[in-house]
C-alpha positions as CSV (number, residue, x, y, z in Angstrom):
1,X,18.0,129.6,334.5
2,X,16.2,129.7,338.0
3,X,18.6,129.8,341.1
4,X,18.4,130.7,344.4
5,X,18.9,134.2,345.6
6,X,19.6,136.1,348.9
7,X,20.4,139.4,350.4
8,X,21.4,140.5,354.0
9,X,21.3,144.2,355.1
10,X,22.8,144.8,358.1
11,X,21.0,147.6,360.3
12,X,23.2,149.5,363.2
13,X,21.6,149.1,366.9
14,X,20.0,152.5,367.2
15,X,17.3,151.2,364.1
16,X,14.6,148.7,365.3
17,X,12.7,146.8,362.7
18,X,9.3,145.0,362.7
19,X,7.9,142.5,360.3
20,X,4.3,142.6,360.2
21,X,3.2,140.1,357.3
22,X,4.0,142.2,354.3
23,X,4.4,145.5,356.3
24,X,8.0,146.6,357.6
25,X,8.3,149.0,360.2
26,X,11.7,150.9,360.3
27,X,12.0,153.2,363.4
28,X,15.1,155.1,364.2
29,X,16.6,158.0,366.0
30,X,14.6,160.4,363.7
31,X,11.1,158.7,363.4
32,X,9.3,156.0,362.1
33,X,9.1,154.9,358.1
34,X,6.6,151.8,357.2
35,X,6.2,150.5,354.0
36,X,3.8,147.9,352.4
37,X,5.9,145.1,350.3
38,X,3.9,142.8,347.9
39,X,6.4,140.1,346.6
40,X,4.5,136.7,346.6
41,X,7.6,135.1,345.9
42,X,10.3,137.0,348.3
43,X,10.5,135.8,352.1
44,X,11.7,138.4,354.5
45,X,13.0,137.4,357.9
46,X,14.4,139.4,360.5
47,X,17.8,137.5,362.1
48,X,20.0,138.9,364.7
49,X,20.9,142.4,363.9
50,X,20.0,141.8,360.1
51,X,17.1,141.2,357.3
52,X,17.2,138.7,355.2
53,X,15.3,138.8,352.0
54,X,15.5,135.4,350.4
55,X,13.7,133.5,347.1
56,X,14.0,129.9,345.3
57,X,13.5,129.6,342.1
58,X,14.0,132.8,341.7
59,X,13.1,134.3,337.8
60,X,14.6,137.7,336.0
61,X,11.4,139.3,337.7
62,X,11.8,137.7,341.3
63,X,15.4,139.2,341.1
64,X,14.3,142.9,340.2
65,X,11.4,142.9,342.9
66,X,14.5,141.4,345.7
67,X,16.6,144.5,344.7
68,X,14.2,146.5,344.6
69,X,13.1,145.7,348.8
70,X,16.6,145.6,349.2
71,X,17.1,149.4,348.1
72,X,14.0,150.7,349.7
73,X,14.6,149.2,352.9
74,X,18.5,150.6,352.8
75,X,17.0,153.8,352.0
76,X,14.3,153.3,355.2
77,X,17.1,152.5,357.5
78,X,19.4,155.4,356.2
79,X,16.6,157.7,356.7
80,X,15.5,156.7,359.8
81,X,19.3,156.9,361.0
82,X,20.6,160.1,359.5
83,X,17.6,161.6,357.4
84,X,18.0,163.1,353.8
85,X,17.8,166.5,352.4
86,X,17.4,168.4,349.6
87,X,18.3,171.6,348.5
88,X,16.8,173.9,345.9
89,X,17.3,177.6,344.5
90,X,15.0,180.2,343.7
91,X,15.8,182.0,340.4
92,X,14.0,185.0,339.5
93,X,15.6,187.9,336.7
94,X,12.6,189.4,335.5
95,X,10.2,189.8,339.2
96,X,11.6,189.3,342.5
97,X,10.0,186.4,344.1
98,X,8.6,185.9,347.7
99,X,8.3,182.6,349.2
100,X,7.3,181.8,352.5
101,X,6.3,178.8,354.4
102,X,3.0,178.6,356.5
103,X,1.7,175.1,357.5
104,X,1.8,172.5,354.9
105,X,1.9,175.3,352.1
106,X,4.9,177.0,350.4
107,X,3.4,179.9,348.9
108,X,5.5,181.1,345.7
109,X,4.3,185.4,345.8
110,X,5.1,187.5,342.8
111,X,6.3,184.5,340.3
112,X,6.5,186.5,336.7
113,X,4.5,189.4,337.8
114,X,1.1,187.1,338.8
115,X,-1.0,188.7,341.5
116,X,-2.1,185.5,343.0
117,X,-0.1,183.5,344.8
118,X,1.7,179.8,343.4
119,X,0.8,177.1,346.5
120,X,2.8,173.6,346.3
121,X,1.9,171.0,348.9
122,X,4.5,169.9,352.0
123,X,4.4,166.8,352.6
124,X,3.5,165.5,356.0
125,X,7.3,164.8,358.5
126,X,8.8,167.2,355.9
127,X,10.6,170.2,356.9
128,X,11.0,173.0,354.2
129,X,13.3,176.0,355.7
130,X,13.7,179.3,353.5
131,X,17.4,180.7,353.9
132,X,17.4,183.3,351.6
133,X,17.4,182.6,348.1
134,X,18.1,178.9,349.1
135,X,15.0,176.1,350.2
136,X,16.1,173.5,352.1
137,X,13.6,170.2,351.7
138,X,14.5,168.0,354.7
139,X,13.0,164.3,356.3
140,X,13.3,160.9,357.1
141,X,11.2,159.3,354.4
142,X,13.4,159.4,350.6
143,X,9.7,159.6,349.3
144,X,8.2,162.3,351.0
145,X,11.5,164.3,350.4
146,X,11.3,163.9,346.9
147,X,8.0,164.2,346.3
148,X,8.2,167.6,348.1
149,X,10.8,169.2,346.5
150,X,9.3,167.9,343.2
151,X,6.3,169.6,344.1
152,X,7.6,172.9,344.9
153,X,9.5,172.8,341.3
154,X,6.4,171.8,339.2
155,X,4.5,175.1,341.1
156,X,7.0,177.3,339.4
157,X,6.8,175.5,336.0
158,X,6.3,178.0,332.8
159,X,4.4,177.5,330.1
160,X,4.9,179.0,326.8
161,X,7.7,180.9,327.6
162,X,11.2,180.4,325.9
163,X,13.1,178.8,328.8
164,X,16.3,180.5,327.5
165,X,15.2,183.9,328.1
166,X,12.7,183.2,331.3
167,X,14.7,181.1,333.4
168,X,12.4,181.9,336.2
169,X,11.7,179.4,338.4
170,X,12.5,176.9,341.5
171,X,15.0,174.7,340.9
172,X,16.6,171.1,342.5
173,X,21.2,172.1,343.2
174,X,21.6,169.5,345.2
């Protein structure tokens, strides 16, 4: 059964939104997120201090792709408005680990006993901070942010190993 769906998200004052055909440009305190949207079916129109995401008809699919812009753009606005962050451990029993950060590298020294260095790729508007045995993976984009910190866990993966005895490794607390 086809009905008629709609969905308004209300943005606060200090988040500006553009609609540029299928583009959306969310730009906040913290910076600026844009994001392609391909829905042939879902309209999008900006009203007075709100989108609104509408669709006739709509079919089990249209319905998933309309929640779906409805949590990205949430998550662009949030982020835009008070950023997200991640943070991760580093866990090392058998050889103390060194990481540093230096540019858009975060160079993993000393992981199990290798002489050359592990490198996993930052992101670009992410900040990675080293406070001791803690990495905190901070920005304004939900995907960048997770993308980075998945990165930086997937450098430190082992191989081979029984992970119940080398529990080595960089891993996501929070």
């Amino acid at each position: 059964m086809k009905t008629n769906l709609e969905a308004k998200i209300i943005y606060p004052e200090s988040v500006q939104i553009e609609l540029k055909g299928g583009k959306i440009l969310v730009s906040g305190p913290l910076g600026r997120v844009e994001k392609e949207f391909f829905g042939p079916t879902i309209n999008i129109k900006k009203e007075d201090g709100s989108v609104v995401l509408s669709c006739k008809n709509a079919s089990k699919h249209d319905k998933m792709i309309l929640n779906t812009i409805k949590s990205l753009l949430k998550n662009m606005i949030n982020g835009v408005k008070s950023g997200f962050q991640a943070k991760l451990k580093i866990c090392s029993g058998h050889f103390p680990m060194n990481v540093s950060v230096s540019g858009n590298e975060l160079l993993i020294k000393n992981f199990m006993g290798e002489k050359v260095a592990r490198k996993a790729v930052v992101l670009p508007n992410v900040k990675v901070k080293v406070e001791g045995d803690i990495i905190i993976v901070s920005g304004f984009d939900k995907e960048t942010v997770g993308q980075t910190y998945a990165n930086i866990e997937k450098a430190t993966y082992v191989v081979n190993k029984d992970r119940r005895v080398f529990q080595d490794g960089i891993y996501l607390i929070k």
